[in-house]
PAKOLDO-385311 format. One record per atom (N, C-alpha, C, O): y, x, z. Coordinates in steps of 0.2 Angstrom, whole numbers, plus 5000, padded with zeros to 4 digits. Atoms other than C-alpha are relative to their C-alpha. Layout:
<lotis>
YXZ;...
</lotis>
This chain:
<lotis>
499650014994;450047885014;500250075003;500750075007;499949934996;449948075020;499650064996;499250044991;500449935002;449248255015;499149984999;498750004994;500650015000;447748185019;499549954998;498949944999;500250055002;447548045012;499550014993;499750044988;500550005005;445948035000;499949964995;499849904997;499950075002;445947934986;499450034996;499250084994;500550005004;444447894977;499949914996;500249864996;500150085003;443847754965;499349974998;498950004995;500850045003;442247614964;500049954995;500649934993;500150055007;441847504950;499849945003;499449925006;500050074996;442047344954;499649944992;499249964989;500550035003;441647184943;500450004992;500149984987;499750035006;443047184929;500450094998;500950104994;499949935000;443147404932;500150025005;500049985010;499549954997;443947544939;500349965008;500749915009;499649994994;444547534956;500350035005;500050055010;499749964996;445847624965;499950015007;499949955010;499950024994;445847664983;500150065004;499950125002;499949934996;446347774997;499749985006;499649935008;500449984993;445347825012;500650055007;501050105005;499449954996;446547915028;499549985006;499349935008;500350014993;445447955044;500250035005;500650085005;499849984995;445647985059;499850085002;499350105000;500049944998;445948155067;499250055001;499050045007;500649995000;444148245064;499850045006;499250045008;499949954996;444548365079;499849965007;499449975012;500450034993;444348205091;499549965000;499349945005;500650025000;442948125085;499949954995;500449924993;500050025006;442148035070;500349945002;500649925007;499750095001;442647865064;499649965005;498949965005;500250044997;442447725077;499849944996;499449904998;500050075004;442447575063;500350014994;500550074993;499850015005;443047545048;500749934997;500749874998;499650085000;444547445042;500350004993;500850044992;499750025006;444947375025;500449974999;500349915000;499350035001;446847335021;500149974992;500050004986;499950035006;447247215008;500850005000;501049985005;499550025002;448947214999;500149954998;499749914996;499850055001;450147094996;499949984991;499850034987;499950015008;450347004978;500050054994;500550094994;500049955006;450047104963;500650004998;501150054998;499350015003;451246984954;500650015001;501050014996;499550025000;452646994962;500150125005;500550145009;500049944998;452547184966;499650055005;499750115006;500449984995;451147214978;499550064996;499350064991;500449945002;450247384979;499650015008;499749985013;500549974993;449047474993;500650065004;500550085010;499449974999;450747584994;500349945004;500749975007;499350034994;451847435004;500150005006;499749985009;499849954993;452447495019;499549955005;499249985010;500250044992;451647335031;499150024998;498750025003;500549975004;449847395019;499950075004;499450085007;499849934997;450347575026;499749995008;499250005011;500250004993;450747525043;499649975003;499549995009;500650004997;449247435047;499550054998;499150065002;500549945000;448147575040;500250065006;499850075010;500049984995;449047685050;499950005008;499850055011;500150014995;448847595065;499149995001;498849995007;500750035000;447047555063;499650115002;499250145007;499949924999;446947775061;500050015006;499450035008;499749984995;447847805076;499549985007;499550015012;500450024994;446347705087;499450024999;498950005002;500649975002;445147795077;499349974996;498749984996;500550015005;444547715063;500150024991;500650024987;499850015008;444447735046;500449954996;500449894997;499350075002;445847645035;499750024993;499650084992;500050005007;445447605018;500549944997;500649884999;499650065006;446547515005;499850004994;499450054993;500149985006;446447484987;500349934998;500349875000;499750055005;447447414972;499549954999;498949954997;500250065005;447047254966;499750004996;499650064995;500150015006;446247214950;500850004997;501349974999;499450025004;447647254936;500750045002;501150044998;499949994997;448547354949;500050095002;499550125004;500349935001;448847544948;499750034995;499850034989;500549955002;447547634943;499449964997;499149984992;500550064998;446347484946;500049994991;500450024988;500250035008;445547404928;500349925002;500549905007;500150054999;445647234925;500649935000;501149964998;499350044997;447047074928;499849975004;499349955006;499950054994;447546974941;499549945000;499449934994;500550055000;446146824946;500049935006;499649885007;500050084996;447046694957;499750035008;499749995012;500249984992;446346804974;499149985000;498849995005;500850005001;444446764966;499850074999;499550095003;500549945001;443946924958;500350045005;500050095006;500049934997;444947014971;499649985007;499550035010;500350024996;444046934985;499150044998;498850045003;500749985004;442247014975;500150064998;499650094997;499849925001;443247194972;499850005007;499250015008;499950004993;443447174992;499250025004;499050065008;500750014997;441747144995;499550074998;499050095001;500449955004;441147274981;500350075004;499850115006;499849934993;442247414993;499649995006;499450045008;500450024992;441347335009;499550045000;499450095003;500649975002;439747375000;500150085001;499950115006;500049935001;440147554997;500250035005;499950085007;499949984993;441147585014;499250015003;499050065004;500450024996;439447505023;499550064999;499250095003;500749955004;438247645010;500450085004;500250135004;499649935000;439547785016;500050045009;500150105011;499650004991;439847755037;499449965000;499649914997;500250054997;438347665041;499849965007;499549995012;500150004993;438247585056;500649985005;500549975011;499449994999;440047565059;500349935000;500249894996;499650095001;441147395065;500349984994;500450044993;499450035005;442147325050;500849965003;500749905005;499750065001;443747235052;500650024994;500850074992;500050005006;444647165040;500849995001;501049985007;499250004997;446747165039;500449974992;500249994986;499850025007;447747095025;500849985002;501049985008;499450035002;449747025020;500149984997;500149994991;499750035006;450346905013;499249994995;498649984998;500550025006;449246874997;499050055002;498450045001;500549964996;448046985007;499749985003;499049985002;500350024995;447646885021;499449934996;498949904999;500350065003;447046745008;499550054996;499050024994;500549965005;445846894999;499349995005;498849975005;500749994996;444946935016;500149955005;499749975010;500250064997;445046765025;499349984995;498749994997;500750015002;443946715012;499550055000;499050035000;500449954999;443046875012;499550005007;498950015007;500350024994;442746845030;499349935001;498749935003;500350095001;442046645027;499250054995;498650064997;500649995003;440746725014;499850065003;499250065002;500549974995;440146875026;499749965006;499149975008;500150044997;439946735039;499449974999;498949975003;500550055002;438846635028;499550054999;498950034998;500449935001;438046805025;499550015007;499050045008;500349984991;437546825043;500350085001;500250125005;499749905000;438547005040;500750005003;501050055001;499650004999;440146955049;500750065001;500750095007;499549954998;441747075049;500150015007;500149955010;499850004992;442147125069;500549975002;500549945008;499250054999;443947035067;500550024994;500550064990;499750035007;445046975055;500850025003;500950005009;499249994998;447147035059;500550004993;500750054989;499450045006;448346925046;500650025001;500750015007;499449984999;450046995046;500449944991;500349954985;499850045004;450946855037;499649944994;499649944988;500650035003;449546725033;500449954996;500849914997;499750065007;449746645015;499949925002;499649894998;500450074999;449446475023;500749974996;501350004997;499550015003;450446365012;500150014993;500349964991;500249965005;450346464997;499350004995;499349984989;500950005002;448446474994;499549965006;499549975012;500850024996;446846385001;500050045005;499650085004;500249964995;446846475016;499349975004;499449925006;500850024996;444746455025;500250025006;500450085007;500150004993;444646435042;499950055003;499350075000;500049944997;444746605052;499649995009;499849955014;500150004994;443746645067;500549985007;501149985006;499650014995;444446605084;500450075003;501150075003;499749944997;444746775090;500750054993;501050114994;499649945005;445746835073;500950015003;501249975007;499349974997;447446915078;500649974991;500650004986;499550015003;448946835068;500550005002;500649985008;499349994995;450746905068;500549974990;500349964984;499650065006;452146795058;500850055001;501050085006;499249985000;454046855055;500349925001;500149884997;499750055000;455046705063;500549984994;500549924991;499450015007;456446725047;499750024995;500050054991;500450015007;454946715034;500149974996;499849914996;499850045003;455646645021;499749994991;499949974986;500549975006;454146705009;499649915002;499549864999;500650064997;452846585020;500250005006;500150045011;499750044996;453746465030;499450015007;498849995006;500150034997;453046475049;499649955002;499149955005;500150084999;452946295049;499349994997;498949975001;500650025004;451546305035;499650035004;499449985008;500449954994;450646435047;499649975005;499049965006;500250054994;450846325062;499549934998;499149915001;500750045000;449846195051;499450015000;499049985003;500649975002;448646285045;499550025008;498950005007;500149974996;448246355062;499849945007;499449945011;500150064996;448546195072;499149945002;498949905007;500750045001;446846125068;499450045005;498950025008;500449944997;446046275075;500250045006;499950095008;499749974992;446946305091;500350074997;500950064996;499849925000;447346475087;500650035001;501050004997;499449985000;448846555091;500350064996;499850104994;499649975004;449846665082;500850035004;501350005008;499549944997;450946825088;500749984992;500750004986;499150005005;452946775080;500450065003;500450075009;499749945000;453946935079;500949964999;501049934994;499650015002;455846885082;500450034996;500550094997;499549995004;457046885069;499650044994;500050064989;500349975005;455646965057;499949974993;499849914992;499950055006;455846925039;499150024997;498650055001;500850005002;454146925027;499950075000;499350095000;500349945001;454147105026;500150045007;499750085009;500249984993;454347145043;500850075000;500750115004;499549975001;456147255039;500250025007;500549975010;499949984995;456347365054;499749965005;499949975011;500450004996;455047285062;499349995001;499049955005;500749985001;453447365058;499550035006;498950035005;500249974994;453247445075;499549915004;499149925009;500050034998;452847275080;499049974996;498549954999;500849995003;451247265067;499650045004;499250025007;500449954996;450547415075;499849995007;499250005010;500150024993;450647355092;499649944999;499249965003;500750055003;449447205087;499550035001;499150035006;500849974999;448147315082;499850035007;499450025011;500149944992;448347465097;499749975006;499249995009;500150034994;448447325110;499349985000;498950005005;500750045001;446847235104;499550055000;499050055004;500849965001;445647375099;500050065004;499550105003;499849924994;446347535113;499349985003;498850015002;500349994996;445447465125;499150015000;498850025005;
</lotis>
């Protein structure tokens, strides 16, 4: 992401695991929290490099936490193939692990896109049943539709592109409807959010500044 971006790798269930680490400014004070970013789809091009992957780390940064990402299974540098969003949901959790031995003590939240939000939605559902829950969950283009999406705490932060033509809206509002929740729409945003990434950013900053 930047000069400073640290990239290291843990062993997950099927190898090698890529990932980068970017923290916040050391000069104003350590990490407040920790936040793990999932990328979008392998298949279809997805890496820990996709700019809406970027700009939530970055954003996450900026209020002073630790951003981490990491390639998929199959993915980069990453060992292994694609798993349907099972093994990466168990890479995900094998990162949690290692983050939690490295910052201990530190909130968790969890962020994803697209094929992402379907990794750490359920990542979320099995910390819960854990009694280990992440501090909050922020969906940027939630697979509903797509994939099994699991029911997400009340408080999680969803932002939708209204000219999604990845993952219809419509599905979202189903998904969602069951659960009261509301969901932040970004006008004229398509799935990648094209010139409207400033609008992801502002999601997190708003929620977690104060």
């Amino acid at each position: 992401m930047n000069a400073q971006t640290q990239e290291f790798f843990i062993t997950g269930a099927a190898g090698a695991l890529e990932c980068a680490l970017d923290l916040p400014d050391p000069a104003e004070a350590a990490p407040r929290g920790i936040a793990l970013v999932a990328h979008p789809h392998p298949l279809y091009g997805g890496t820990m490099d996709n700019k809406v992957a970027q700009t939530l780390a970055r954003a996450f940064v900026s209020i002073g936490y630790a951003a981490v990402r990491m390639n998929f299974r199959g993915v980069g540098g990453s060992a292994g193939v694609h798993d349907e969003g099972l093994g990466e949901t168990d890479d995900m959790a094998a990162l949690l692990i290692h983050l939690r031995e490295k910052m201990p003590g530190l909130p968790v939240a969890l962020a994803g896109f697209s094929f992402g939000t379907f990794v750490q939605a359920q990542l979320q559902q099995r910390l819960i049943t854990q009694g280990t829950p992440a501090e909050r969950l922020i969906l940027v283009g939630a697979a509903a539709g797509k994939w099994a999406m699991p029911p997400v705490p009340a408080d999680t932060i969803l932002v939708h592109g209204e000219l999604d033509d990845t993952i219809a809206l419509t599905a979202v509002m189903d998904w969602l409807r069951p659960q009261d929740i509301v969901v932040r729409v970004v006008p004229g945003a398509d799935h990648f959010f094209h010139r409207k990434l400033q609008h992801i950013k502002n999601a997190v900053v708003e929620t977690w500044r104060a």
